[in-house]
C-alpha positions, -999 to 999 in steps of 0.1 A, spaced: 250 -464 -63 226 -456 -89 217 -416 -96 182 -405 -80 169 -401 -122 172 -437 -123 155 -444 -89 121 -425 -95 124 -440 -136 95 -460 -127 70 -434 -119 76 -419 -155 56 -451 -167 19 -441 -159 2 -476 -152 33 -479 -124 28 -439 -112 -9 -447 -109 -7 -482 -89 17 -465 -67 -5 -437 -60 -35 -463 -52 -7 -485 -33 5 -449 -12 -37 -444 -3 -40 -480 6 -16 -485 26 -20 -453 45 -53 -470 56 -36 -502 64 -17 -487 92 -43 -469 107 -66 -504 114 -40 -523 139 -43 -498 164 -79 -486 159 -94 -525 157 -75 -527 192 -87 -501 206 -122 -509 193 -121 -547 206 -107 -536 240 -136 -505 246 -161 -535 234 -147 -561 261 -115 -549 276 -106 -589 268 -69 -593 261 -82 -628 250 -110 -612 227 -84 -587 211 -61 -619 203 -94 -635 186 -96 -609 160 -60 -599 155 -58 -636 150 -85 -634 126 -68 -612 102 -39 -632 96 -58 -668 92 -66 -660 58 -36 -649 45 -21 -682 57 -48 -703 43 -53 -690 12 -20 -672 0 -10 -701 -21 -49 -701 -37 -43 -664 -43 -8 -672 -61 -26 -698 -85 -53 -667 -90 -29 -639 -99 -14 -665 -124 -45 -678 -138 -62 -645 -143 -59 -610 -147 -40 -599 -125 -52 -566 -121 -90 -579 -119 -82 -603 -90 -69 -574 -76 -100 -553 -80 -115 -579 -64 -97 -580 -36 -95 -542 -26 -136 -542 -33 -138 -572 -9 -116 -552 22 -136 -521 9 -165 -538 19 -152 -553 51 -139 -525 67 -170 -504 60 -193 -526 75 -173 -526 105 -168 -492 107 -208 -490 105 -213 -508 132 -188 -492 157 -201 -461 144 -237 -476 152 -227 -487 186 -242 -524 176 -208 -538 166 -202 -574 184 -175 -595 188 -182 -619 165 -197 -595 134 -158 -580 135 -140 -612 135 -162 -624 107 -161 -594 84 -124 -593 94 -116 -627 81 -131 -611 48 -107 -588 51 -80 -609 52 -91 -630 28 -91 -597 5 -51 -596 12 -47 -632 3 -59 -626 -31 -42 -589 -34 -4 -597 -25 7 -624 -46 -12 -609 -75 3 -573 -70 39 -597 -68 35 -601 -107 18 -570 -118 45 -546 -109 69 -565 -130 45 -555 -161 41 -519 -152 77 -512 -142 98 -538 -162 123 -563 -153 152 -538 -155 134 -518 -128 116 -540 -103 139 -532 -76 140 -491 -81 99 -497 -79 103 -522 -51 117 -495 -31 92 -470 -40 65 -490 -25 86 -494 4 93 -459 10 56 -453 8 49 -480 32 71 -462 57 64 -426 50 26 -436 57 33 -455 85 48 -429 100 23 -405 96 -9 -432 101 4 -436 138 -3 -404 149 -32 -400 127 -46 -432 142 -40 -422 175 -58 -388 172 -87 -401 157 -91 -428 183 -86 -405 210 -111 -382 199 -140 -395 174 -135 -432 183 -120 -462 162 -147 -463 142 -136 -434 119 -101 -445 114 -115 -481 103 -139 -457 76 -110 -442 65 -91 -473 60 -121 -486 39 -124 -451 14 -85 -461 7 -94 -493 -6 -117 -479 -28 -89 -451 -38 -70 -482 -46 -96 -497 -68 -102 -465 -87 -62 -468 -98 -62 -503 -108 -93 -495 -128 -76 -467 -149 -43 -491 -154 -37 -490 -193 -63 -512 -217 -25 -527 -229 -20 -540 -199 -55 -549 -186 -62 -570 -214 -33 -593 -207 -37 -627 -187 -8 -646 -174 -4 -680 -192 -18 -705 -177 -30 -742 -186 -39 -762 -157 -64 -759 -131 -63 -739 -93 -51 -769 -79 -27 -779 -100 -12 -744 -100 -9 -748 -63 10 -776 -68 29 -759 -96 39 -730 -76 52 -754 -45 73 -774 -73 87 -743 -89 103 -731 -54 114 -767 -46 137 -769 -80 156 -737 -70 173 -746 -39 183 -708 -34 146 -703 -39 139 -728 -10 168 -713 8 154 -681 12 119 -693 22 129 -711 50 154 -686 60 122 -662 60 109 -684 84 133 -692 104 138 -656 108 102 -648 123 98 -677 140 128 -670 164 136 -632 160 108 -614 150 77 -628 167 95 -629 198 109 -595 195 70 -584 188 60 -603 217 83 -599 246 96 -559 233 65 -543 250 72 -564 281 105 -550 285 98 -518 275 70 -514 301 92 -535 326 122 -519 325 123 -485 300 92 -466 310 66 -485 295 49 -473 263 65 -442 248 98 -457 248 81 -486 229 66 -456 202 101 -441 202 114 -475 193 86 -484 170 96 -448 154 131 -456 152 119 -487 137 95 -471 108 126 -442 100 149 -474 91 130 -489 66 126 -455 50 163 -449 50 167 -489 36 141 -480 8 165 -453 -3 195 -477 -1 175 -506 -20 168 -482 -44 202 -474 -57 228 -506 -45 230 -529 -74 239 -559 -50 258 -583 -77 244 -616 -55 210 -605 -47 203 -638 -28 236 -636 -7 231 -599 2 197 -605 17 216 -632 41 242 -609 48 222 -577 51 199 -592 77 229 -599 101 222 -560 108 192 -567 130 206 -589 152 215 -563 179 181 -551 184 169 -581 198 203 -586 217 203 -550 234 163 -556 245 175 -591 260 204 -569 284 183 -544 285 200 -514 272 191 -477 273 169 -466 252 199 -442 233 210 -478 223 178 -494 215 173 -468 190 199 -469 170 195 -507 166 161 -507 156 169 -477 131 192 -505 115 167 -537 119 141 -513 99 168 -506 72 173 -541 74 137 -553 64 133 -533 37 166 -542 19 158 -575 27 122 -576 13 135 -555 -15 163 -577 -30 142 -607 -24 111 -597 -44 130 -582 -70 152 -613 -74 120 -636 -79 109 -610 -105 141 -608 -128 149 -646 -118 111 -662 -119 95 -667 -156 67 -639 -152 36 -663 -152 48 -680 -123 59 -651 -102 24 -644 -84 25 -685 -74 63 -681 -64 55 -652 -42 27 -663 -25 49 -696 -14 72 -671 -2 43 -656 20 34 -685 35 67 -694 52 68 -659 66 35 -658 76 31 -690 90 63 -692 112 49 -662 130 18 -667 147 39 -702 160 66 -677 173 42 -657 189 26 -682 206 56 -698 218 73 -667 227 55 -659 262 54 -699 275 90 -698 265 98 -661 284 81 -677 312 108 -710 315 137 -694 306 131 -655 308 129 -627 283 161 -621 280 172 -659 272 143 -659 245 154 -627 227 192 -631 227 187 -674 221 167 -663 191 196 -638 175 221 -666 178 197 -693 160 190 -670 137 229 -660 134 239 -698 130 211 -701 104 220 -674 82 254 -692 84 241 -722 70 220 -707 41 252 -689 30 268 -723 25 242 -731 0 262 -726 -34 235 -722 -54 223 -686 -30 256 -678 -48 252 -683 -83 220 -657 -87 235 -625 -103 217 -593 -108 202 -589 -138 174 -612 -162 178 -650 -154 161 -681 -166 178 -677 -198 157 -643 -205 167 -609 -225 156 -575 -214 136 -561 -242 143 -520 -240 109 -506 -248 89 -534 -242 55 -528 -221 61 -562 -195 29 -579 -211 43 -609 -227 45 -637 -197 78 -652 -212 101 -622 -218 118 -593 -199 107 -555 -204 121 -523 -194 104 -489 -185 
């Protein structure tokens, strides 16, 4: 375990401190839409089907056009495609925070302007993959991993509540404004990143498409690479959607309905906090192999909702399958940054993206047909073994093994160096 000094070294560097503080204001924002578009859709409607519509159309994006955003963040500045992006959700999420607020807000208008939205986050994550590794350096991509994560949680935690007051008492409409000012937060950040650093462009020779193609090949010759994207989705296809799916059908069935769903989904949120401190300081020696292992730990969540067990037993187990996710996450971006030459990370990650992101909306959709045949119960605990035997099989894969901790691809760490080169290491 590393000292806390060396955990928060990557907010001494100012173009990290100040995309973290954009990244902390954004994503505050983040977790205050989910619940305040629902709540929006449903006083619109009351459609269930309607509500699906537009959650739906937030994620189409990201699965369309993650790998385009990947071939973006490599061909350009990363930190203008990035501007781009947050002015794009900026943009979005005002307009339909206008409207709500106008009472002329339809259907349609929000799935529309939320498609925009999502096509915003398409462009922003694989490009945000790639810039981190030049603001914090190679040495320290997994101590600023973590950061982000812990700020992800900490403002998760406190969005909820926020979210739910505002809805309750001014409507959805302000939460989605607020959402859209933290974009523009964001924006301001990337805008004051250092002239060093904005000046840079990630190597790049061939065209959009043929960077596309690029990416795909890169993640194909690394069979641990490939591993861990289809363990990703193998994971959310039969674990996580269904958990997501079915978990407030139990808890409403059978453990009081929704505030022992918020007590889990608080549980939940207080894990990955505790896992960003753990990422932060455990220098795993087989980064690949302890993400396989490590996600063994959230088997039981799904296992105990399947029986189902108290709710003094639930928690527990989904304060471990939150630690879980964030060591996970952490170890396996970091890995792609020390691992990946640095003008293909933002392609690499977004291939990444798309086998998590794509396996769930399948999972989800198959999840309630499936409860329906076989029961809830079958579904949850039949997913935990799956997933079991195929973390089994990814461990066999000798090359998950051979990835160390530390540079790779034959690269140095450069003490001093500012992470602007595309083809060598840098430290903080």
């Amino acid at each position: 375990m590393r000292p806390v000094r060396e955990v928060i070294a990557p907010l001494k560097v100012l173009g990290f401190r100040r995309y973290y503080l954009g990244h902390t204001a954004s994503t505050f924002g983040d977790a205050l839409t989910p619940l305040a578009i629902a709540f929006a859709v449903l006083h619109l409607t009351g459609s269930p089907a309607d509500l699906g519509i537009v959650v739906l159309s937030t994620r189409i994006p990201v699965i369309a056009l993650s790998l385009l955003g990947g071939a973006l963040g490599d061909r350009f500045s990363r930190r203008d495609v990035m501007l781009v992006a947050d002015l794009m959700r900026f943009l979005a999420q005002g307009a339909t925070a206008a409207l709500l607020l106008s009472g002329t807000a339809r259907i349609w208008m929000i799935v529309l302007l939320q498609l925009v939205a999502g096509m915003g986050s398409a462009l922003f994550t694989p490009a945000s993959v790639g810039l981190v590794v030049s603001l914090a350096g190679r040495e320290r991509v997994q101590e600023a991993n973590a950061l982000l994560s812990m700020s992800r949680s900490l403002t998760s935690l406190a969005a909820l509540s926020v979210a739910g007051a505002l809805v309750a008492t001014v409507g959805p409409g302000w939460a989605i404004l607020i959402d859209a000012a933290t974009f523009l937060v964001s924006a301001v950040f990337l805008a004051r990143l250092p002239r060093s650093l904005t000046s840079q462009r990630p190597a790049a020779s061939t065209g959009l498409r043929a960077g596309v193609k690029g990416g795909l090949a890169e993640v194909a010759r690394r069979p641990w690479l490939l591993t861990s994207v289809v363990h990703v989705a193998l994971t959310n296809l039969v674990v996580v959607a269904p958990f997501l799916v079915l978990g407030p059908y139990v808890a409403d069935r059978h453990l009081g309905g929704a505030p022992a769903w918020a007590a889990i989904g608080v549980a939940y949120a207080v894990g990955g906090l505790a896992g960003g401190l753990v990422a932060a300081r455990w220098k795993a020696s087989r980064p690949v192999a302890a993400t396989l292992v490590v996600f063994l730990v959230m088997t039981p969540l799904p296992v105990l909702l399947a029986v189902p067990a108290a709710l003094w037993l639930l928690m527990p187990a989904a304060f471990l399958a939150g630690l879980e996710l964030v060591i996970y996450n952490v170890l396996q971006t970091s890995t792609i940054q020390r691992h990946v030459p640095e003008h293909l990370i933002a392609r690499v990650s977004s291939v990444v993206t798309l086998g998590a992101l794509a396996a769930a909306p399948l999972g989800m959709g198959l999840a309630g047909p499936a409860a329906e045949v076989f029961g809830s119960g079958a579904v949850l605990v039949g997913g935990a073994l799956l997933a079991v035997l195929g973390t089994v099989a990814a461990l066999l894969v000798p090359s998950v093994w051979r990835v160390k901790d530390g540079p790779g691809e034959g690269e140095r760490a450069e003490p001093g160096g500012t992470g602007q080169s595309s083809q060598r290491a840098a430290a903080s």
